[in-house]
C-alpha positions in Angstrom: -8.7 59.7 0.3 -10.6 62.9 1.1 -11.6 66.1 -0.9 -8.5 68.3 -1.4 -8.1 71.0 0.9 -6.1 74.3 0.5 -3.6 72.6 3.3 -3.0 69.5 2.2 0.6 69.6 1.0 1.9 72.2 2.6 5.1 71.6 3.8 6.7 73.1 7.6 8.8 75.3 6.0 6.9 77.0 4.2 6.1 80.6 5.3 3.0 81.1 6.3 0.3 82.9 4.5 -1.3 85.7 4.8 -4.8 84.3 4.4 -5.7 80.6 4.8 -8.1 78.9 3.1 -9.8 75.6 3.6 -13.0 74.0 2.8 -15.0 70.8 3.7 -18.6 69.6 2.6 -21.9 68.4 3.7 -22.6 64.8 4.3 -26.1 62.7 5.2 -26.3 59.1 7.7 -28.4 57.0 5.6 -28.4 54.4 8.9 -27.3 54.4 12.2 -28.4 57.9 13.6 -28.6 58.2 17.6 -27.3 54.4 17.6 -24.4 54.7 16.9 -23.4 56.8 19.7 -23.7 53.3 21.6 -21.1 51.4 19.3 -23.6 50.3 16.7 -22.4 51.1 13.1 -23.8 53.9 11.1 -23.4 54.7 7.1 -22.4 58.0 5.5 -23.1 59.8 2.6 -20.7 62.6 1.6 -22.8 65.2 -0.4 -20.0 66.9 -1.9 -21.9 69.9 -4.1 -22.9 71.0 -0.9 -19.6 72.9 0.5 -18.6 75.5 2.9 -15.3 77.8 2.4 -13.7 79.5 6.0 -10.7 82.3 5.5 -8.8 82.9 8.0 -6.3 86.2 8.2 -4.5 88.0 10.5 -5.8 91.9 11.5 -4.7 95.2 12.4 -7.2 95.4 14.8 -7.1 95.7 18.3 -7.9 92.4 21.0 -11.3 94.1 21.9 -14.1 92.7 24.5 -14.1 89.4 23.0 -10.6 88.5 23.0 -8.0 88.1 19.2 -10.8 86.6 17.8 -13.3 87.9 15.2 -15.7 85.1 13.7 -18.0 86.0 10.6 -20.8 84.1 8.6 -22.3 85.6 5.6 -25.8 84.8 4.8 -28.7 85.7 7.5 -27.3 83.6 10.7 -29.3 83.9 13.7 -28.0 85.5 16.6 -27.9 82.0 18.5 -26.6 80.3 15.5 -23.5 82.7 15.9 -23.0 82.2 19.2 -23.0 78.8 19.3 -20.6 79.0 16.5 -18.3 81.6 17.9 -17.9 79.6 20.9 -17.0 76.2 19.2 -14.8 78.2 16.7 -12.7 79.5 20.1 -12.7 76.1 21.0 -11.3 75.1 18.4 -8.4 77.6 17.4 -7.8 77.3 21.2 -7.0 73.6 20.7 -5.2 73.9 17.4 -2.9 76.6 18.5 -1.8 74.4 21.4 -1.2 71.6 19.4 0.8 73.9 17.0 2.7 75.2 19.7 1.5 78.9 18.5 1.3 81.5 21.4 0.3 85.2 20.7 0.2 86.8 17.6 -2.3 89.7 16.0 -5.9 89.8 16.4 -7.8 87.0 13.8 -10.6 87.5 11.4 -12.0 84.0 10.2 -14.9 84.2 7.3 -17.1 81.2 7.1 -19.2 81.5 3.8 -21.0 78.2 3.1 -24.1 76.6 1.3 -25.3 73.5 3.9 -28.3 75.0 5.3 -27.9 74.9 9.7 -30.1 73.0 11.6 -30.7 70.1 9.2 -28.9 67.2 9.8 -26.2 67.6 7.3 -23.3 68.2 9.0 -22.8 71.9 8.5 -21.2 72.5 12.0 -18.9 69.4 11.6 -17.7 70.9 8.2 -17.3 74.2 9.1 -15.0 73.4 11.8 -12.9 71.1 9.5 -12.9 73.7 6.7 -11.7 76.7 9.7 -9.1 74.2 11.4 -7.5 73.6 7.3 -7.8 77.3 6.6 -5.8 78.4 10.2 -3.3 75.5 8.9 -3.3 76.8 5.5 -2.7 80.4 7.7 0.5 79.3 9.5 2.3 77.2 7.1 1.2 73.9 8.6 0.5 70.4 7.3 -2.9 69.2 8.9 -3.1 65.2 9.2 -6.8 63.8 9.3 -6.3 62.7 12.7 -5.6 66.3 14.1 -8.1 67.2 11.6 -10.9 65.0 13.7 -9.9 65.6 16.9 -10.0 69.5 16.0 -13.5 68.9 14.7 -14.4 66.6 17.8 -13.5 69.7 20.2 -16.0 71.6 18.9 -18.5 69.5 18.2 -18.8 68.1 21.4 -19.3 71.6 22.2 -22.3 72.1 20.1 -23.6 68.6 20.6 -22.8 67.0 23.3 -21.3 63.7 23.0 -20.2 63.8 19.5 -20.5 59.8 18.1 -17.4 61.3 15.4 -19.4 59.9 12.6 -19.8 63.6 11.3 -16.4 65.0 11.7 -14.9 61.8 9.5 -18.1 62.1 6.6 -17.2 65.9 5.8 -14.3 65.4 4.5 -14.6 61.9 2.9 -14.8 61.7 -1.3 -16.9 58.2 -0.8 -19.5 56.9 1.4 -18.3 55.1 4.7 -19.0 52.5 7.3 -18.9 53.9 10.5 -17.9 52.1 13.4 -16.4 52.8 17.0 -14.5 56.0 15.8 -13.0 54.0 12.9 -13.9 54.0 9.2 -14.0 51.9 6.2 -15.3 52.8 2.2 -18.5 51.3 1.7 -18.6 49.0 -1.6 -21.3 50.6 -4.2 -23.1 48.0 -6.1 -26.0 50.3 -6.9 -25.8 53.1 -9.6 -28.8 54.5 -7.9 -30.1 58.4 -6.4 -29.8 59.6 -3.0 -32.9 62.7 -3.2 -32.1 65.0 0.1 -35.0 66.9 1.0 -34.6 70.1 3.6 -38.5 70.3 5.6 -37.3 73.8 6.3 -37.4 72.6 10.1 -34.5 73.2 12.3 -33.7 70.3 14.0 -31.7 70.0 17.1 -29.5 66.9 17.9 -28.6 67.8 21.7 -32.3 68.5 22.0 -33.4 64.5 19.9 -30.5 62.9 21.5 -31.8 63.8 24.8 -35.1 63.4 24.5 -34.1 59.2 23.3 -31.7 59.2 26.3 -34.8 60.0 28.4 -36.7 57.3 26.6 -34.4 54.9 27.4 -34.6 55.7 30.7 -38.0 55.2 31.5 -38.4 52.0 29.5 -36.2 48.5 30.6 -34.7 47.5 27.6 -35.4 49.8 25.2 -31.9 50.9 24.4 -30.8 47.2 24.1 -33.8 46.9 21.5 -33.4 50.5 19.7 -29.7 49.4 19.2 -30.5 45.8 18.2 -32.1 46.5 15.6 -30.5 49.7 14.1 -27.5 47.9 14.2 -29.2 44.6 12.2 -30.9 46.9 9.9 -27.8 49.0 9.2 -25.9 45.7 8.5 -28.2 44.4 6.3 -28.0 47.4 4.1 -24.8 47.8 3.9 -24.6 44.2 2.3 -27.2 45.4 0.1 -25.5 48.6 -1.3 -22.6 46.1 -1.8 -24.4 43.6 -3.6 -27.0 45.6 -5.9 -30.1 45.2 -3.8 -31.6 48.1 -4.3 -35.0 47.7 -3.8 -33.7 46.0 -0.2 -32.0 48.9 0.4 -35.0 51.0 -0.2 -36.6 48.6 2.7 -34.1 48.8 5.3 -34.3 52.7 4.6 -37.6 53.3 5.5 -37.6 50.7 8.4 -34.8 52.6 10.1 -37.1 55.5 9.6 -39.8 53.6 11.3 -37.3 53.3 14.3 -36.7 56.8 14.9 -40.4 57.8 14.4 -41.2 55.1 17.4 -38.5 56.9 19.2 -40.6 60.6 18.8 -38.2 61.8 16.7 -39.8 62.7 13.5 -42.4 65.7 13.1 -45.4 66.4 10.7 -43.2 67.8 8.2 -41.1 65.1 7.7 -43.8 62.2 7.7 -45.3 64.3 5.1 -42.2 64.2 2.5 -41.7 60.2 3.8 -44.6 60.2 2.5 -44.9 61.8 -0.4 -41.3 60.4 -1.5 -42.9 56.8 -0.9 -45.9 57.8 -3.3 -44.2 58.7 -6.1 -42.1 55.5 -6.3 -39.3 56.3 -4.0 -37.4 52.6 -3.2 -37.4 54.4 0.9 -37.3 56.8 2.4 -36.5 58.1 6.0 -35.1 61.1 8.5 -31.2 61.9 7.9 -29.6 63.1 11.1 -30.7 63.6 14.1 -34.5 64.1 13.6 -37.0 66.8 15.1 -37.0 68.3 11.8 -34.0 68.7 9.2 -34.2 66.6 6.0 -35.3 63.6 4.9 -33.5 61.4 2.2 -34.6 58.7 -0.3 -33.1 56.8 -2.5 -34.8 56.3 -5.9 -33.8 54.7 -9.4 -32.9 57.7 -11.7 -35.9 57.0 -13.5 -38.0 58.3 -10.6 -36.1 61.1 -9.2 -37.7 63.9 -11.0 -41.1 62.6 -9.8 -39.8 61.9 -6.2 -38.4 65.5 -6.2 -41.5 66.9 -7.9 -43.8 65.5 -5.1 -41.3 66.2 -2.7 -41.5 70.2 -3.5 -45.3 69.5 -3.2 -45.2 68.4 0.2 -43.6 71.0 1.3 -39.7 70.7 0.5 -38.3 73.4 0.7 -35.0 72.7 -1.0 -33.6 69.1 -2.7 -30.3 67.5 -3.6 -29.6 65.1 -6.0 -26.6 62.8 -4.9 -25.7 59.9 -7.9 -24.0 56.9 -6.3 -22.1 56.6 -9.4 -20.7 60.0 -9.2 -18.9 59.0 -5.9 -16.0 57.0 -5.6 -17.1 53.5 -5.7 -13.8 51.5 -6.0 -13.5 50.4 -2.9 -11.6 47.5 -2.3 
């Protein structure tokens, strides 16, 4: 099951629309960053008050210097953030309209209007691809299935990112948290009813820029990606029996272990040992980089008791924006 979409349901013959809508939301790995690019599982937290909203219309205007395409986000972008954007978004509605057998047609205005902050390890690219390719389906008249959905989503983040593990492109538009594992994925039993705090270190964080600096790692040392995906793997195993079983304060361990893991690697910065930190101080269960490091955010999961201290300290240390996530508040029937 995933969020509802403007899309979903629409049938082939309806006529198409004149503006498309579509919308995904934010999500956070709580294990199995970087590792599980090399087949090792990974876990996903959808963080669904975090969303994003594209609109996609046709235009009078003219095909001008840069083609029947017009791509805009509101807020304060940065002029590299839209370009890197602009070119996975052509990408993108390149792929979809050859997969929808659509050739031609008037000049394209897509809006992208969205609250996941860029840079942070929270999957704002991934869902701002899904939420355009459901909003040009919601455009045309067209019924997206997930699996087009992801392979839309893949195009341009492999774009963006390099080699794309897909763990993102399935989490933004999941209702529960997942297992992720070799492109496929499974709902994640919840046997804890506690908080997930996300913690932006106002850092921009870059994964082509951290996965290439652990490649290079890897590289220079015999054995160390055997070893780094040894044990994210055993680690991200072990707490996904916990978060089945109730163990949170086991949970809490793995958490910051994993963090451990990716600091080793050189992946976290000042900012974000600060927060782990201060989250660990003020009676966080653990705590630990979510994404792919070098900055972004930091998560920790804490027992609702706790949170408004964790967030307080957190804020103190230099957070510069934090999300509550309930486990309960997700779906957690899964079978």
């Amino acid at each position: 099951m995933t969020l509802p979409t403007s899309a979903e349901g629409v049938t082939e013959s309806r006529r198409a629309r004149s503006v498309g809508i579509g919308r995904a939301h934010a999500k956070a790995i709580l294990l199995g960053e970087h590792a599980v690019v090399y087949g090792a599982p990974a876990l996903a937290l959808p963080i669904p008050q975090l969303t994003v909203t594209a609109s996609a219309g046709w235009s009078s205007h003219a095909p001008d210097s840069q083609g029947d395409l017009s791509y805009t986000m509101t807020g304060s972008p940065s002029r590299a953030m839209v370009t890197q954007a602009s070119d996975g978004l052509r990408r993108l509605t390149a792929e979809f309209k050859a997969r929808m057998g659509i050739t031609g047609g008037p000049h394209l205005d897509v809006i992208l209007d969205g609250a996941i902050p860029h840079g942070r390890g929270l999957g704002s690219s991934a869902a701002s691809s899904r939420a355009i390719a459901f909003a040009l389906a919601d455009l045309v008249g067209r019924k997206l299935t997930e699996s087009t959905a992801f392979d839309l989503v893949q195009t341009s983040e492999n774009m963006a990112h390099g080699r794309a593990s897909g763990v993102d492109a399935k989490a933004v538009g999941a209702s529960r948290p997942l297992l992720f594992r070799a492109g496929r994925t499974e709902p994640l039993k919840l046997g804890c009813d506690g908080l997930f705090i996300v913690a932006d270190s106002g850092e921009m964080g870059s994964t082509r820029e951290a996965v290439e600096l652990l490649r290079a790692g890897f590289r220079s040392r015999p054995g160390a990606q055997e070893a780094f995906v040894r044990t994210a793997t055993e680690l991200t195993e072990a707490a996904r029996q916990d978060l089945a079983d109730g163990r949170a304060k086991e949970l809490g361990t793995r958490l910051t272990e994993y963090h451990e893991l990716l600091r080793a690697a050189g992946l976290s910065t000042d900012r974000i040992e600060a927060l782990v930190d201060a989250a660990l101080s003020a009676g966080s269960l653990g705590a630990k980089i979510t994404g792919g490091g070098l900055g972004g955010c930091l998560i920790a999961l804490a027992q609702p008791e706790q949170a408004r201290e964790v967030t307080r300290r957190l804020h103190e240390a230099g957070a510069v924006q934090t999300w509550v996530v309930p486990l309960k508040g997700l779906d957690n029937h899964a079978p």
